[in-house]
C-alpha positions in Angstrom: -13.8 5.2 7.4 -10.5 5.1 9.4 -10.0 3.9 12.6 -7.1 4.9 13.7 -5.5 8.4 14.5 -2.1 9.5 13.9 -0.6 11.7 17.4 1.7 14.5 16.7 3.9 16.4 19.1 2.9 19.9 19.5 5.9 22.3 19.2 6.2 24.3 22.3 7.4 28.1 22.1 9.9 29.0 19.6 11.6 30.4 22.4 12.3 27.0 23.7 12.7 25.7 20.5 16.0 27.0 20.1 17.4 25.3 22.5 15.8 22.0 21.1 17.9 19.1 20.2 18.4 18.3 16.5 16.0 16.7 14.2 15.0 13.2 15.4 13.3 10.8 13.9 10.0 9.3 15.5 10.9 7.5 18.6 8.6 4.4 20.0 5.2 3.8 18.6 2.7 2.0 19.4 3.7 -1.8 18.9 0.4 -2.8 17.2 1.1 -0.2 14.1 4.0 0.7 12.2 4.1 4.7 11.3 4.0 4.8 7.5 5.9 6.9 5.7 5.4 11.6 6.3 4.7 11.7 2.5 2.0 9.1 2.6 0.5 9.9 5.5 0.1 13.3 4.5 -2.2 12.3 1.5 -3.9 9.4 2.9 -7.5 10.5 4.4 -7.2 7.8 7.4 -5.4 9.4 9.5 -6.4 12.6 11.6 -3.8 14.8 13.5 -4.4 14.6 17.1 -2.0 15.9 19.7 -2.0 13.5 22.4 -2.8 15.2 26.0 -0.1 13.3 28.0 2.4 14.7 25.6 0.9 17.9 25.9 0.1 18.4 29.0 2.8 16.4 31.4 6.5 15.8 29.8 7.2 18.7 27.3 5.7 20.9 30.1 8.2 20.0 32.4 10.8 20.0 29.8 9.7 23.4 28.8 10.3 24.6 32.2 13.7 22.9 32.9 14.8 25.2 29.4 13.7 28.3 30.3 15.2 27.7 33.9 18.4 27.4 32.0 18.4 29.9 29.6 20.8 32.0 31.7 23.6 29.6 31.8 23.3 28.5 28.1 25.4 29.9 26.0 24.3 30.6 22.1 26.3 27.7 20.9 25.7 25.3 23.3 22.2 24.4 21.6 21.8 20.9 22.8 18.8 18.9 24.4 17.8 19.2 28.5 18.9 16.0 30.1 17.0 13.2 30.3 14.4 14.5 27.7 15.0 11.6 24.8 14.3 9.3 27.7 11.0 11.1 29.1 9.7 11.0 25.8 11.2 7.8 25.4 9.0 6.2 28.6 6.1 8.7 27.5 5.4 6.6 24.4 6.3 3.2 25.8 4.2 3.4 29.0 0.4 2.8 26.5 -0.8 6.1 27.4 0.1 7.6 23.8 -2.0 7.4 20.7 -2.1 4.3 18.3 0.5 5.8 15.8 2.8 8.5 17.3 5.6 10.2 16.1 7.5 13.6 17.0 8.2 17.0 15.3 11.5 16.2 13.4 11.4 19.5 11.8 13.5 22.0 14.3 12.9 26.2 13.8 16.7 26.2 13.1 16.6 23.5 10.3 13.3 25.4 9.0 14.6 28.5 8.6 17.9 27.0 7.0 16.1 25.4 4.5 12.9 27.3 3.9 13.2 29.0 0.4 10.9 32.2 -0.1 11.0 32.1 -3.4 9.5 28.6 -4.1 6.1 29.5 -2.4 5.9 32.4 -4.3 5.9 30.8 -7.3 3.6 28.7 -6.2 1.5 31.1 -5.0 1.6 32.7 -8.3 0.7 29.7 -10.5 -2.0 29.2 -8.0 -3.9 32.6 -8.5 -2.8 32.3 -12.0 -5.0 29.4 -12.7 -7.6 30.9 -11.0 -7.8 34.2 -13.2 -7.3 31.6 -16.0 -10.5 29.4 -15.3 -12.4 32.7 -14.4 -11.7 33.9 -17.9 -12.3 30.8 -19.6 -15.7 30.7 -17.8 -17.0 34.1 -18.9 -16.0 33.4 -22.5 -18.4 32.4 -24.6 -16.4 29.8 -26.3 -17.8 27.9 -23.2 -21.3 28.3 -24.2 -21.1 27.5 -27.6 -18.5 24.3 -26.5 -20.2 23.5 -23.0 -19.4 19.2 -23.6 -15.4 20.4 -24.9 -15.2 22.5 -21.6 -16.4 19.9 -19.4 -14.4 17.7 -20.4 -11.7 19.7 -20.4 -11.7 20.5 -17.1 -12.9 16.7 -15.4 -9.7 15.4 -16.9 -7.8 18.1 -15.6 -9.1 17.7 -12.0 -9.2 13.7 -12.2 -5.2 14.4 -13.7 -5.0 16.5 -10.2 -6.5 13.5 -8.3 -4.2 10.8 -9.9 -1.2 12.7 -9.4 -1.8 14.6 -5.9 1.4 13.6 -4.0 3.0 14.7 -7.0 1.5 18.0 -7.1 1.3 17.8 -3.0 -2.5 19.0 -3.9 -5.0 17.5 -1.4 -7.4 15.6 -3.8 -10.5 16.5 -1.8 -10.1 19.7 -2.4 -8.9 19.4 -5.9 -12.4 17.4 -6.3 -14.5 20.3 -4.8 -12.7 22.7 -7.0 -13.4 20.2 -10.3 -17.4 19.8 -8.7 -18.1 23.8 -8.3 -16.4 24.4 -12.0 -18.5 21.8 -13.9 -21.9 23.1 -12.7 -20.8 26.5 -13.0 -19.9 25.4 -17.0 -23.4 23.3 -17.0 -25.5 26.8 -15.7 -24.0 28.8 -18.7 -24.4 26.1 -20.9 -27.7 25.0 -20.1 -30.8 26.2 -22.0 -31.5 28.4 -18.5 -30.1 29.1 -15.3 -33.5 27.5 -13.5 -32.7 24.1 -15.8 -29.2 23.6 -14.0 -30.6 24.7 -10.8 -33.2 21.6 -10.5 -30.6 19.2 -12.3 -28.1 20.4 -9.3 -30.8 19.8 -6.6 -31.9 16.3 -8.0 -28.6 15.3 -7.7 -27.9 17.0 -4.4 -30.0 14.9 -3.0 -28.6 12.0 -4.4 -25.7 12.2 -3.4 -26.7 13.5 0.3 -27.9 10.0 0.9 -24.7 8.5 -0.2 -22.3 11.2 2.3 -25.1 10.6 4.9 -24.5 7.4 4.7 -21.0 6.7 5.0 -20.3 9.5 7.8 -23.0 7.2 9.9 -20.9 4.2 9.2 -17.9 5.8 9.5 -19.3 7.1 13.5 -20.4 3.8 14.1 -17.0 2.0 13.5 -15.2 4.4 15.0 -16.9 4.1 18.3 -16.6 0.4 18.4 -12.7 0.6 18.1 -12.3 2.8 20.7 -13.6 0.2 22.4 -11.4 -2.1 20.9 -14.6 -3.7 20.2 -12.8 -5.9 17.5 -10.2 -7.4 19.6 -13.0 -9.7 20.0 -12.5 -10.8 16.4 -8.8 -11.3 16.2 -7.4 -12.4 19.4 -9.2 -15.8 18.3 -6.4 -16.2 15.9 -4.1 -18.7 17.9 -3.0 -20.7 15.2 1.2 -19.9 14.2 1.3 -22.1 11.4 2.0 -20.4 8.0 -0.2 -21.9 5.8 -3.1 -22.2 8.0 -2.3 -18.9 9.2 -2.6 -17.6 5.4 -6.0 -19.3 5.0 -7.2 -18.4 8.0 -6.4 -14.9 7.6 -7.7 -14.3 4.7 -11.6 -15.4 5.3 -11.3 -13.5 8.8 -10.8 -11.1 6.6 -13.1 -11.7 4.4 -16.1 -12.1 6.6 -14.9 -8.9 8.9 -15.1 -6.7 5.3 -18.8 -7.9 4.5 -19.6 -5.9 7.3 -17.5 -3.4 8.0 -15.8 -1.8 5.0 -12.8 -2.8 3.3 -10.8 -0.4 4.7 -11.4 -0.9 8.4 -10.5 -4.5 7.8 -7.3 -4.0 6.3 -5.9 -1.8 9.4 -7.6 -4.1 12.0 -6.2 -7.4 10.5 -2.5 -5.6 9.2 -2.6 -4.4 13.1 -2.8 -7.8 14.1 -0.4 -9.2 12.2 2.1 -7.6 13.6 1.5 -9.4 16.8 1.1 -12.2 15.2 4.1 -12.8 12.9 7.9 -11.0 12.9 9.0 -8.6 10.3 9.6 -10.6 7.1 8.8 -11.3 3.8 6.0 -14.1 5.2 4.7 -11.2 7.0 4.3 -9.3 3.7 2.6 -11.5 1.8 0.1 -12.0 4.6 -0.5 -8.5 4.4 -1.2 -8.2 0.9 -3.8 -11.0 1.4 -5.2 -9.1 3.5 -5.9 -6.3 0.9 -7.1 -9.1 -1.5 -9.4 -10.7 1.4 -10.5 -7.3 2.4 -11.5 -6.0 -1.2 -13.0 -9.5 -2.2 -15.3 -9.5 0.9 -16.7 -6.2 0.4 -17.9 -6.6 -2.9 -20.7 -9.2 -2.0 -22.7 -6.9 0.6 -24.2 -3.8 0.2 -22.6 -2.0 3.3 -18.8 -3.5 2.8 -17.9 -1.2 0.0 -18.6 2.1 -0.9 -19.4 1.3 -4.7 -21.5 -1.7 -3.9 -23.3 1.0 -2.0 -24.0 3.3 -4.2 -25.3 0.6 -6.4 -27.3 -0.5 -3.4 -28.6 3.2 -2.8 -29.9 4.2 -6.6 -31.3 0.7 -6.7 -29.5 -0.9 -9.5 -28.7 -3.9 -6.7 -31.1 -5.1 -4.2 -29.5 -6.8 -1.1 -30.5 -10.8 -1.0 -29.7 -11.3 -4.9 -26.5 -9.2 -4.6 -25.5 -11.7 -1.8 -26.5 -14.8 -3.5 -24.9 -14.4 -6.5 -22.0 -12.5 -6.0 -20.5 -14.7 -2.8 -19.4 -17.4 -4.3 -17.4 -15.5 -7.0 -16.0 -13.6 -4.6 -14.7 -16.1 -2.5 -13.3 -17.7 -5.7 -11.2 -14.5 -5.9 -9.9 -15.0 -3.0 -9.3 -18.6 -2.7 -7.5 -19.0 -6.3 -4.7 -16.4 -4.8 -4.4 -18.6 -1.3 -4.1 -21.7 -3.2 -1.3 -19.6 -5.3 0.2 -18.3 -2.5 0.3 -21.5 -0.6 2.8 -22.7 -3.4 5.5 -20.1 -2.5 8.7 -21.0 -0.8 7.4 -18.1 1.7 4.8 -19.9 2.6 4.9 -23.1 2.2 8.8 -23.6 3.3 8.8 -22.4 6.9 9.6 -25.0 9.2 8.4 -24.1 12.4 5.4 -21.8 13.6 5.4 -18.4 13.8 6.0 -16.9 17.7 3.7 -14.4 19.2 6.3 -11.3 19.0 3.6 -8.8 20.9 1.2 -8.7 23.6 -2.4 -6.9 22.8 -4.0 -4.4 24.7 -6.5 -4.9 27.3 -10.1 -4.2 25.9 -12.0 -1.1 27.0 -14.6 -1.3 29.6 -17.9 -2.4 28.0 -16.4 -3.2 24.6 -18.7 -6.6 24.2 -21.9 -4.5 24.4 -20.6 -1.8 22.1 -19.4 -4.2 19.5 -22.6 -6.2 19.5 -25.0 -3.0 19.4 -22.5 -1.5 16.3 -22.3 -4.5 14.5 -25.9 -5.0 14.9 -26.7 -1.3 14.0 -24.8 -1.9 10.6 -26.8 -5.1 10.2 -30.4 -3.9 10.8 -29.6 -1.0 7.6 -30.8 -3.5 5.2 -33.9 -5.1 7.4 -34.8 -1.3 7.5 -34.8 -0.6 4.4 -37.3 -3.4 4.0 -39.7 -2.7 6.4 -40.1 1.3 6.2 -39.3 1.8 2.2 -37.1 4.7 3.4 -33.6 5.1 1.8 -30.3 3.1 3.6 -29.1 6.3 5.0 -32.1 6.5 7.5 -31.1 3.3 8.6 -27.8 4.3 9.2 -28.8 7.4 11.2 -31.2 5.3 13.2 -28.3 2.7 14.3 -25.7 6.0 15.4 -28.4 7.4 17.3 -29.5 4.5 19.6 -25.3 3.9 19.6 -25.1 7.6 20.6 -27.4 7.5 23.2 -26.2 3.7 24.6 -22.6 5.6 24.8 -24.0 8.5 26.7 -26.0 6.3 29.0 -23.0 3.7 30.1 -20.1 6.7 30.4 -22.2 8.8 32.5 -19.9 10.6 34.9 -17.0 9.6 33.8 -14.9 12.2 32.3 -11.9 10.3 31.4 -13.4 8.3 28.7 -14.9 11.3 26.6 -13.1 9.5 24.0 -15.1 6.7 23.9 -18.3 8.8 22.9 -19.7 10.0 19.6 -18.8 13.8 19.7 -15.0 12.5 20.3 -15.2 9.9 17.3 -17.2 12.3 14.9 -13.4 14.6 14.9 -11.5 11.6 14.2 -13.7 10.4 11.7 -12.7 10.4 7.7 -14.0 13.7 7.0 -12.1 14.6 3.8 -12.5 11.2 2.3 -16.5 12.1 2.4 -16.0 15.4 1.3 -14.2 13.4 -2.0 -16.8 11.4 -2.7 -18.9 14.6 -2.8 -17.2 16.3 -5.5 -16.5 13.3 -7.3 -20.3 12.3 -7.5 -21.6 16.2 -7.8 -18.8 16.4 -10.6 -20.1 13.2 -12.6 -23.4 14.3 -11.8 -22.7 17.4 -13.9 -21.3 15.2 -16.6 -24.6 12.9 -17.0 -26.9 16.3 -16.5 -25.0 17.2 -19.8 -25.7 14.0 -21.4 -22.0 13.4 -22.1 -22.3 10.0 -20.3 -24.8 8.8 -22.5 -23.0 9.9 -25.5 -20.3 8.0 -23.8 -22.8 4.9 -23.4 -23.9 5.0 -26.9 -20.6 4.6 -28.0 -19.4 1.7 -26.0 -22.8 -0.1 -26.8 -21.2 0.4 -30.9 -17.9 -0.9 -30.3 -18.1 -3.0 -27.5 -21.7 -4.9 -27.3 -20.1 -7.1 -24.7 -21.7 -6.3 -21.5 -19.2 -8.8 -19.8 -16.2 -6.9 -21.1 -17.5 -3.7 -20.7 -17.5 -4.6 -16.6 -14.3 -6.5 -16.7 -12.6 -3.5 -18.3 -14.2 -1.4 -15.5 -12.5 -3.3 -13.1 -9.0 -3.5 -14.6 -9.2 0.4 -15.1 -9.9 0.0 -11.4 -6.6 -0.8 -10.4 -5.3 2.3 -11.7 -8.1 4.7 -11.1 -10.4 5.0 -7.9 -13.4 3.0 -8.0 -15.8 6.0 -7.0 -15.9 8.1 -10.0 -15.5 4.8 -12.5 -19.1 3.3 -10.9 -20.7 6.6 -10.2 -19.9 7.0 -14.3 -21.4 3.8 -15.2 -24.0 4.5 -13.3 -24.4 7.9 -15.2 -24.2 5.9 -18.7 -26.3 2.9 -17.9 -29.8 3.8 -16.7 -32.2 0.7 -15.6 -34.3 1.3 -18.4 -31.0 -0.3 -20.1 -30.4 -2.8 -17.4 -32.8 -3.3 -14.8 -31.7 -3.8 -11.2 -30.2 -7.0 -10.1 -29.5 -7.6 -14.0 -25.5 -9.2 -15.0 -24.4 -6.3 -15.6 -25.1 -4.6 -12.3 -23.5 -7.2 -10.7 -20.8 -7.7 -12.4 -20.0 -4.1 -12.1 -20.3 -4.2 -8.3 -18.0 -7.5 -8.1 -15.3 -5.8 -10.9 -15.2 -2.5 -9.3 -14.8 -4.2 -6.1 -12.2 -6.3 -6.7 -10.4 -4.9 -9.3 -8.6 -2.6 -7.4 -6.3 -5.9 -5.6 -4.2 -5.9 -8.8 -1.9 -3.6 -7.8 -1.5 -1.8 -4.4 -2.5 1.3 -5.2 -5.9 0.2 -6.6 -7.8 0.5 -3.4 -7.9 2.6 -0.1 -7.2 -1.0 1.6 -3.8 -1.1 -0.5 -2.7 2.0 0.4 -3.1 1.4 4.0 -0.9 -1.6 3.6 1.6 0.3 1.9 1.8 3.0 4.3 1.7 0.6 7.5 4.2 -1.9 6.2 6.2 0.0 4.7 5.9 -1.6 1.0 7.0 -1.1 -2.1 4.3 -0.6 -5.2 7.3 -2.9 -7.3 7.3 -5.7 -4.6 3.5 -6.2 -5.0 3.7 -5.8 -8.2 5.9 -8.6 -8.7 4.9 -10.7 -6.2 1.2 -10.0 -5.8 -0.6 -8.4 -9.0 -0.1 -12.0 -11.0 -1.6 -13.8 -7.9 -4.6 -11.1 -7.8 -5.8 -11.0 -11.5 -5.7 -15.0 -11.5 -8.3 -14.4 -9.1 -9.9 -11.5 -10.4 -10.5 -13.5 -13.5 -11.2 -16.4 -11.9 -13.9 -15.1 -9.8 -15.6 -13.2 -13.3 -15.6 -17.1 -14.4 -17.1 -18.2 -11.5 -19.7 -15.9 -12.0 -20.7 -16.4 -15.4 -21.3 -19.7 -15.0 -23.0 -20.3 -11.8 -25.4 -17.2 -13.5 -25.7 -19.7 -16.5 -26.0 -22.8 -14.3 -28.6 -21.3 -11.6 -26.3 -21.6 -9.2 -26.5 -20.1 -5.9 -24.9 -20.6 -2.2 -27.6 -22.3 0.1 -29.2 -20.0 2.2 -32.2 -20.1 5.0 -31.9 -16.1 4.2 -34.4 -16.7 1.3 -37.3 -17.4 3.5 -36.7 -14.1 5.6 -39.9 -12.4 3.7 -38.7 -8.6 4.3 -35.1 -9.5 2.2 -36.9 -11.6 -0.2 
């Protein structure tokens, strides 16, 4: 559910590329966002290449020109850049009419070609197609038949191996997921008592997980189009305080509140954006960011729409939306507030002796931005009411509040064919469409796993060894820090059936608030870390030491919390209660 793009250069002709100047490395960017780190970015489904069209179309254009105008009176070794180009490119990027994050080709055709090694891809290549014929075998064996639970297993911890280890194995995990999803059914078809027994367990649970993609690539659209508008600018240029510790606190309950309704994260980019105009490079700066991914995970796991497990739970009805929010608030905001008060003790914070300066000015907000803020937010909101009053599943809702968006777009950019960017079709391609395309073969892959009935053998042998349903979620939530949140729940959800717990039960909502903010304990736990990593520029050892202690004080704390305002019938006042469509 990204928000932001990432611009590229486009390389002109190779013709002109040989007379290019040597590798560079990105030049200015954006001042709201810092460009994370090639590797990262790479891997990290919140950022789509665009080529911006000023780039495109105006400077290189010209510079392309001016080279091949001069081709005559280069000689071969005088291979150096047209004048004045650095500084074109320079004002280009400086002048606000670039992307959010930009950054430049630093690979030259000269440097490719002196370091591009054949042989390396074919091996690839080969280990590739070898796998394949590998798998294909293994499938038409009938080992598989007779060992169809052995196979399956086999293979999901293969694929989730793939998944964990992706930058190392530079394998995309969406499509290593889609890869794992297809292989698993085709396993469950020949193990299954008939082909037309897999076939109807694959539909039921194509349409279960339809409503959850549906869902998210609506919420996904919606957000998008409001921050094209800049539509949360409302939100943090009300942040005028420079003090360090109120500036912590306050932070992190923007935050907070902002990731109850949007998801976790949006948040994170929106408020690590704004710190950066808030607050100079330094280790302050840091650990505001990381409570950012604290605030940002903690606030989404109290709503159904501010995280995509509490979701799912929301969508196959194990949570319903005004108990979820009664009960699991005040735990949440304990997870947050035990790290502040933590954090609030450090030398970092707490030994500044004067305010923080405002380093950076903020962009002026698009036309309109009010109105599309207040429609998107209030499209997000209305998913639950909807749900309420119709009986139909969340994802209508969703669809309902991007069509009236859609059409509000239409309506107030009519004519105006500069600001195509600011309506749906131009936010649906810069939209996380991989990251929903990896929820899909996780879920269709665990899907596979519970049509088998290896989750409930799984199930049945927790229940044996670990009758603690408490512990149970709380070890779901550690496990969280290391491995995505997604498959874990959708698993649980596979075990745990609400004949075993019924909806709105502890254990439900424990497993929304572990899974939720498990992930804070170490940075790559949750899409919200990662973003923070790869905008800041920081290391998983610094958070590690300087976070993850801070974070599983409030991780525990917040489990605490929980189990004894559950014990204790304790619950946040609310005049939400009486609405009778939530109740």
């Amino acid at each position: 559910m990204a928000s932001l793009s990432l611009g590229t250069y486009i390389s002109p002709s190779r013709r002109y590329r040989r007379y290019s100047a040597p590798p560079f490395s990105p030049i200015h960017h954006h001042p709201s966002v810092s460009i994370p780190s090639k590797s990262l970015l790479a891997n990290f489904p919140l950022f789509r290449i665009r080529a911006p069209r000023p780039l495109r179309d105006g400077i290189l254009a010209r510079a392309e020109d001016e080279a091949k105008g001069s081709t005559s009176s280069v000689q071969p070794q005088q291979q150096g850049p047209q004048p004045n180009y650095d500084r074109r490119l320079k004002d280009l990027t400086t002048n606000g009419q670039c992307d959010p994050l930009c950054s430049v080709d630093e690979v030259s055709s000269e440097d490719y070609d002196a370091n591009y090694q054949p042989k390396t891809d074919m091996l690839k290549a080969l280990a590739i197609i070898a796998a394949a014929l590998t798998g294909a075998v293994a499938i038409n064996h009938s080992w598989v038949a007779e060992n169809q639970d052995l196979a399956m297993v086999i293979l999901f911890v293969l694929g989730y191996g793939g998944i964990i280890f992706e930058e190392s194995l530079a394998f995309n995990k969406s499509g290593v997921g889609l890869l794992m999803a297809v292989g698993l059914w085709v396993i469950r078809s020949i193990g299954a008592p008939s082909t037309e027994v897999a076939v109807s367990e694959l539909t039921r649970a194509s349409a279960e997980v339809s409503e959850i993609v549906f869902f998210l690539l609506g919420a996904m659209t919606i957000v998008e189009i409001v921050d094209a508008h800049q539509g949360f600018k409302l939100v943090t240029d009300n942040i005028t305080t420079r003090k360090p510790l109120t500036l912590l606190w306050v932070v992190g309950f923007v935050t907070f509140f902002l990731s109850s309704i949007l998801d976790n994260l949006t948040s994170t980019i929106v408020m690590v954006s704004l710190l950066r105009k808030l607050v100079p490079q330094s280790e302050y700066r840091k650990l505001l960011g990381a409570v950012v991914v604290i605030a940002a995970n903690a606030g989404g796991a109290w709503t159904p729409i501010g995280d995509v497990t509490t979701t799912m739970l929301w969508i196959h009805g194990q949570i319903t939306t005004l108990p979820t929010m009664k009960d699991l608030f005040l735990p949440s905001a304990v997870s947050l507030a035990v790290p502040l008060a933590l954090l609030s003790l450090t030398s970092e914070v707490n030994g500044k002796g004067q305010d923080s300066p405002i380093v950076l000015a903020s962009e002026q907000m698009a036309p309109r931005g009010q109105l599309v803020l207040s429609v998107g937010i209030g499209a997000l909101m209305f998913v639950p009411v909807f749900k309420a009053l119709t009986g139909l599943p969340p994802f209508m809702g969703m669809l309902l509040g991007l069509g009236v968006l859609w059409i509000l777009t239409d309506v107030i950019h009519y004519g105006e064919s500069e600001r195509q960017k600011l309506k749906v079709p131009q936010a649906l391609s810069r939209i996380d469409t991989q990251g929903a395309l990896f929820f899909l073969g996780i879920l269709l892959s665990v899907s596979s796993l519970e049509a088998a009935g290896i989750l409930r053998e799984l199930a049945n042998y927790l229940d044996a060894h670990i009758p603690n349903i408490q512990l149970i979620a709380g070890a779901i939530g550690v496990v969280s820090a290391i491995i995505d949140n997604v498959p874990l729940v959708a698993a649980t959800m596979g075990m745990y059936d609400l004949t075993s717990f019924p909806h709105d039960s502890e254990f439900w909502q424990l497993v929304a608030y572990c899974a939720g903010t498990g992930g804070s304990m170490l940075v790559i736990g949750s899409a919200a870390g990662v973003a923070f990593m790869g905008m800041e520029k920081i290391d998983f050892f610094w958070y590690l030491r300087k976070v993850s202690g801070f974070a599983f004080a409030g991780y525990a704390a917040g489990i605490a919390a929980y189990l004894v305002s559950r014990n204790l019938h304790i619950t946040i006042p609310t005049t939400v209660a009486q609405v009778p469509f939530l109740s």
